[in-house]
C-alpha positions in Angstrom: -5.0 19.3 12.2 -6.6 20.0 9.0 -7.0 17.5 6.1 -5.9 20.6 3.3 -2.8 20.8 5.2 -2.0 17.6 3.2 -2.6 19.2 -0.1 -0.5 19.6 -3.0 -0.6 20.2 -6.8 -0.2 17.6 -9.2 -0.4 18.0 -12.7 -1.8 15.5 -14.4 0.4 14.5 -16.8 2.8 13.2 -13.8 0.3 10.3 -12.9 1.9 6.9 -14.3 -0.7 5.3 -16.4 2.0 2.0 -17.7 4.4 1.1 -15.4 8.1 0.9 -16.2 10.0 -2.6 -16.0 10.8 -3.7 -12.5 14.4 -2.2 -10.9 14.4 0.8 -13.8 11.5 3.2 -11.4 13.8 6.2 -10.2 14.1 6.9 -6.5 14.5 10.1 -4.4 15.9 9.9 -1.2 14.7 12.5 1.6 17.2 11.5 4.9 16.5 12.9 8.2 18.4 15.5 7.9 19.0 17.6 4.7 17.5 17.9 1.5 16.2 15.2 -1.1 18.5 13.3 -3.4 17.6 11.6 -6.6 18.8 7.9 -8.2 17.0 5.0 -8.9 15.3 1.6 -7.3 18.7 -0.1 -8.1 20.9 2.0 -5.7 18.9 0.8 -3.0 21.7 -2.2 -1.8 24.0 0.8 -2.0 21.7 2.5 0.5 21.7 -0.4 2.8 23.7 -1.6 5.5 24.4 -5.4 6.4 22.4 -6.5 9.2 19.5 -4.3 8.2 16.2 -5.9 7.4 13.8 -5.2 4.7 10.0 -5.8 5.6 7.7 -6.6 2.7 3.7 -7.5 2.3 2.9 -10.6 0.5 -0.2 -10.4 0.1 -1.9 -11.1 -3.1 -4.2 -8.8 -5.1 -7.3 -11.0 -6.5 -9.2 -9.8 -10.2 -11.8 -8.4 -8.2 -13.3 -5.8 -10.2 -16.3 -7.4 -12.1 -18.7 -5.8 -14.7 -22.5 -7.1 -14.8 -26.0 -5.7 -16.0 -29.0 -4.8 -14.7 -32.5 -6.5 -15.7 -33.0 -3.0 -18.2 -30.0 -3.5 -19.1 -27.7 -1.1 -17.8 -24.5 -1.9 -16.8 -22.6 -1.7 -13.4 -19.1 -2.1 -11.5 -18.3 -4.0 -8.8 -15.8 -4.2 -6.6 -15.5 -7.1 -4.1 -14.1 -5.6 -0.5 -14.5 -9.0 1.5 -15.8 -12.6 1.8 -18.4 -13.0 4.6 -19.3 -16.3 3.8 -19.2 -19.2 0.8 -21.6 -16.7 -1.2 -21.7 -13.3 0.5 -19.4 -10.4 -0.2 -19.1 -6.7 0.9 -18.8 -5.0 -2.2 -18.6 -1.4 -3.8 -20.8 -1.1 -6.8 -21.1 1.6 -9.0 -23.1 3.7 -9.9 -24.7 2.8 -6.2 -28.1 4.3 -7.4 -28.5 1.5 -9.7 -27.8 -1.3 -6.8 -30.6 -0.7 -4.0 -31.4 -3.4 -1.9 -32.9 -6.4 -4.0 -32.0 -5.6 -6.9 -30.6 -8.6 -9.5 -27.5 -8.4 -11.5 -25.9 -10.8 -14.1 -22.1 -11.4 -14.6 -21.2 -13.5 -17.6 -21.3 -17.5 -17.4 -24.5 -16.9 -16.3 -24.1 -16.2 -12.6 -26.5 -14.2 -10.3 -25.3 -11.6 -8.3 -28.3 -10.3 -5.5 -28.1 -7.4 -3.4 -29.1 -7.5 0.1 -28.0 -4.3 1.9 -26.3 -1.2 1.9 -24.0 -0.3 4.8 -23.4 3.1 6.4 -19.5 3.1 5.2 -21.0 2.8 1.4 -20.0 -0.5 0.7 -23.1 -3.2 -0.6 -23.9 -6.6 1.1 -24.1 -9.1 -2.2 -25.0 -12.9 -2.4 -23.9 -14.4 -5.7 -25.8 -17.4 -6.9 -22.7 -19.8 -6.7 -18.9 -19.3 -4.8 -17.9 -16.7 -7.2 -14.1 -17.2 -6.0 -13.0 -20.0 -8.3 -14.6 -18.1 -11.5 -12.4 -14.9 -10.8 -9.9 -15.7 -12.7 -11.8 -15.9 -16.0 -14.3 -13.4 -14.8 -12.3 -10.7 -13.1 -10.4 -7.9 -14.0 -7.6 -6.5 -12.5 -8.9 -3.5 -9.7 -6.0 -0.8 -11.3 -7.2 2.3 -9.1 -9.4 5.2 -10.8 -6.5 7.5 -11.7 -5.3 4.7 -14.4 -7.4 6.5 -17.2 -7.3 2.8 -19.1 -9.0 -0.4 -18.7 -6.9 -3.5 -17.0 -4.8 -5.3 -19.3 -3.4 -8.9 -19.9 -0.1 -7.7 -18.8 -1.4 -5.9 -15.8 -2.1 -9.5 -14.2 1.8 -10.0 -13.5 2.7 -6.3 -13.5 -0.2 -5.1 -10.9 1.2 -7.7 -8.4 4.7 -8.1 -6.5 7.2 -10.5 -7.4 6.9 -12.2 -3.6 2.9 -12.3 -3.6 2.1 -15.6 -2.2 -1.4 -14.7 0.0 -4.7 -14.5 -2.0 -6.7 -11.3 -0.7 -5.7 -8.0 -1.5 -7.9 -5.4 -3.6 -5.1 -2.9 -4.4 -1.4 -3.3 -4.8 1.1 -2.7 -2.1 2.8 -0.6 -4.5 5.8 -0.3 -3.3 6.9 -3.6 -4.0 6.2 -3.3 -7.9 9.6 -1.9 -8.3 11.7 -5.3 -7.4 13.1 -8.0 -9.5 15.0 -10.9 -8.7 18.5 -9.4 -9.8 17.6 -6.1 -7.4 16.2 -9.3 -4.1 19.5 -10.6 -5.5 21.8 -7.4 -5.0 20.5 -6.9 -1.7 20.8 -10.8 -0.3 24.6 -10.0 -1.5 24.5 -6.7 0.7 23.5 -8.7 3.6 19.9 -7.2 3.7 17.7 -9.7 5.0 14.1 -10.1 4.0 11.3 -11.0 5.8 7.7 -11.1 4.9 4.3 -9.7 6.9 0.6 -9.9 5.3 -1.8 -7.0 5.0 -4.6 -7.6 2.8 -5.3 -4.1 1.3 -9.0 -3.0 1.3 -10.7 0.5 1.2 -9.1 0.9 4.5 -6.1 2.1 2.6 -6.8 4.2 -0.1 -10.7 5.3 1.6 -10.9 9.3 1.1 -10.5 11.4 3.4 -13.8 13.7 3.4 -14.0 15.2 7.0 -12.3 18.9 7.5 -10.4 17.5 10.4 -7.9 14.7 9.8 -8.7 13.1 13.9 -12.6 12.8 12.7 -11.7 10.6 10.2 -11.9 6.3 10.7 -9.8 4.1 8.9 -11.6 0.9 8.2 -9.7 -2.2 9.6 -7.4 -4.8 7.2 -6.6 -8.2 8.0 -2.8 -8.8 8.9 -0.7 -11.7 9.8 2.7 -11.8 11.1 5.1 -15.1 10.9 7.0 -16.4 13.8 10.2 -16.0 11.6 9.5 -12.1 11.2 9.2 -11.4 14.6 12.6 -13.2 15.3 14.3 -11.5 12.7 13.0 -8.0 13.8 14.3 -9.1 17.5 17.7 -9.9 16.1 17.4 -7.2 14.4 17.3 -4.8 17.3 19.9 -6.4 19.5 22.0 -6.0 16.8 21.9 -2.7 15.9 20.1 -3.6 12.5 17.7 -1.2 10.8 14.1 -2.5 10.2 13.1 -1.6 6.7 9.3 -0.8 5.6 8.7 -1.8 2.3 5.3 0.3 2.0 3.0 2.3 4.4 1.1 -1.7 4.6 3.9 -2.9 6.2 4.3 -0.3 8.4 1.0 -0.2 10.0 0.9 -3.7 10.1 4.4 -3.8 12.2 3.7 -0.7 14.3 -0.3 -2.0 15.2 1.8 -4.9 16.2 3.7 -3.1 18.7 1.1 -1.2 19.5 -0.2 -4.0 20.7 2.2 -5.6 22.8 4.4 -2.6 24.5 6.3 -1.9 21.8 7.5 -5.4 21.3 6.8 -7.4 17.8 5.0 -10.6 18.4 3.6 -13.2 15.8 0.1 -13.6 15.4 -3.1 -12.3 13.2 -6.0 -10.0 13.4 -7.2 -6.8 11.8 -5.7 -3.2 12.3 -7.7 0.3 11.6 -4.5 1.9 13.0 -4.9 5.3 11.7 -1.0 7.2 11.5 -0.6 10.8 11.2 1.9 13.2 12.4 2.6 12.7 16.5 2.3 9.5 15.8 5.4 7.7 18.1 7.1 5.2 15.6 8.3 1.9 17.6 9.5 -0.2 14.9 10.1 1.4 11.4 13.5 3.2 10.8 13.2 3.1 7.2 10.3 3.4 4.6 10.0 3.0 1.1 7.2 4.0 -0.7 5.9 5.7 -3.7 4.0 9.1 -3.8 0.6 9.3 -2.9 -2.7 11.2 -3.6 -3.2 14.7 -1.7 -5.2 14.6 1.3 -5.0 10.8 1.3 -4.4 8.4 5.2 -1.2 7.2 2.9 0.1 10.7 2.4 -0.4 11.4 5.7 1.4 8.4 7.3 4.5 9.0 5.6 4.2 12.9 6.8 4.2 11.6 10.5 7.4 9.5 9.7 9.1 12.1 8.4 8.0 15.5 9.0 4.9 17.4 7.0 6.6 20.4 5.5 9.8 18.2 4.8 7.5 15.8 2.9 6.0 17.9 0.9 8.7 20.0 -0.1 10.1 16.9 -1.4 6.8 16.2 -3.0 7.5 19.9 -5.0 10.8 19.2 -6.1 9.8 15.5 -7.0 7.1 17.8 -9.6 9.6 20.0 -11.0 12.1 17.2 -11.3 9.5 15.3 -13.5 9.0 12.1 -11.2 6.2 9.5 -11.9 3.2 9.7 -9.2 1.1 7.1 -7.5 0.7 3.1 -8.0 3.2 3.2 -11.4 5.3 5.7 -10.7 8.7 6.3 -9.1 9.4 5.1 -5.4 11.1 7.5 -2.6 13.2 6.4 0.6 13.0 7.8 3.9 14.6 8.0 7.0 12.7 8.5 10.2 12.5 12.4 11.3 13.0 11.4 15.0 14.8 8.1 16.9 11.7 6.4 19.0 12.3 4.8 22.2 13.4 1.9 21.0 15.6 2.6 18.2 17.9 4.8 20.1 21.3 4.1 19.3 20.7 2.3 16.0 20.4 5.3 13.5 23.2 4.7 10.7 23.1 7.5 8.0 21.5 7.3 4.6 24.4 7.1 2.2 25.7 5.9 -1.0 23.3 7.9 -3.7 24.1 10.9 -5.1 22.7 14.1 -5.8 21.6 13.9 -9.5 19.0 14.5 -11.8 17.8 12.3 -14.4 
């Protein structure tokens, strides 16, 4: 399988730069069967059944984007990846020709950043001078992703974080969980939707390019996830009771289906780290529902959500979404889908997408 065949045209001026006040994001609906309708983030109890259970990542995104200068001067990025130790950190740093291997940088408050290494998968090995954790919140910014043509703001703090983020760690939002508020968590507890929390810690594993020709050559790099006792009960009652489990992002899906991957297709608590790479012919175990927002051409995201529910289905919903003027990416609108095909397991729990519509607004 080729990496262009997940290609599509965006123009530009559909890329959310400010994101719209949580439960107001509009929402297209792609079921398993026929074509896309459109509503909005607050149908979703309408959507639902009681019984069914939504899935959500609480991780928490850290300010880990931090500016600092050169001995001549000059200035660089850098974005910490992942603690390795009290005062190491795998970083990207840009521009990378300015950060070889000893170099010295200086953040403000005086501290010391060195570098030590450069890895093969691009990222830098950096020591700071002191535990630069505890001085992130004065010192950091906010990591908004390279296609937000402005730098982070105050408000971007609460905005650029979900409203159940409870688990320091993430460098990048899981997105999909910008769009609720208390009175939509509220709608749906009245629905009888039950939710239930899993932690992926999103790193470049995520959003890394894809740069090979063929999609199989490429390696996702591995994410830390954790999954609580209570979730894994709640997905097994869940199942025996005919309840549909609900992803809230293309996190929480690889973290639930590396789960089952796992342990036979059954969803056990515990931690480690997944580089659980999904693209179409991939068997689902535990998903039947995912919500998500649109994502970059040729990108692992774009192509998990393509194995869930068909390519060309996908990305003719992607065209329509274009012409119908939807917001793209981290702040833009969100989209529901039902599973192309019943796995194994979730044979004879499949309940119909209903309740929104056909409109355009």
């Amino acid at each position: 399988m080729l990496t262009s065949d997940f290609d599509y045209e965006l123009p530009e001026d559909r890329i959310a730069q400010e994101a719209l006040p949580r439960g107001e994001s509009r929402l297209l609906v792609l079921p398993a069967s026929g074509g896309p309708r459109h509503g909005h983030i607050r149908d979703l109890p309408d959507l639902l059944h009681a019984g069914d259970l939504l899935v959500v990542n609480d991780t928490r995104v850290i300010p880990a984007r931090l500016f600092a200068t050169r001995p001549t001067g000059g200035r660089v990025e850098i974005l910490l990846v992942e603690r390795r130790s009290e005062l190491e950190w795998t970083a990207l740093v840009k521009p990378a020709r300015r950060a070889r291997p000893g170099t010295s940088l200086r953040v403000d408050e005086g501290l010391g950043v060195r570098v030590l290494a450069k890895g093969r998968d691009g990222c830098h090995l950096l020591r700071f001078d002191r535990d630069v954790e505890p001085l992130l919140q004065r010192l950091g910014h906010v990591p908004l992703p390279p296609y937000i043509k402005r730098p982070d703001r105050a408000a971007d703090r609460e905005r650029y974080q979900t409203v159940w983020a409870a688990h320091p760690g993430a460098i990048a939002a899981p997105t999909a969980g910008l769009h609720f508020d208390d009175a939509l968590l509220a709608a749906l507890a009245e629905r009888g939707v039950e939710i239930a929390p899993v932690t992926l810690h999103v790193g470049i594993g995520t959003f890394k390019p894809v740069t090979a020709t063929l999609v199989h050559e490429h390696v996702m790099d591995a994410e830390r996830w954790s999954l609580p006792a209570g979730t894994a009960a709640a997905i097994a009652r869940r199942r025996s009771a005919g309840g549909r489990v609900v992803a809230v992002g293309t996190t929480v899906v690889r973290t639930l289906e590396a789960c089952a991957a796992e342990h036979g297709g059954e969803v056990r608590p515990g931690s480690g780290a997944t580089g659980l790479f999904i693209t179409p012919g991939f068997s689902f175990r535990v998903v039947d529902l995912l919500l998500t927002n649109f994502h970059l051409p040729r990108s692992t995201l774009l192509m998990l959500v393509c194995a869930f529910a068909g390519r060309e289905r996908v990305l003719a919903a992607y065209r329509e979404a274009i012409r119908e003027r939807y917001r793209f990416y981290s702040y833009g609108d969100a989209m529901l889908l039902e599973r192309a095909a019943a796995g194994p397991i979730a044979q004879g729990r499949r309940r119909r997408l209903t309740g929104t519509r056909k409109r355009t607004t």
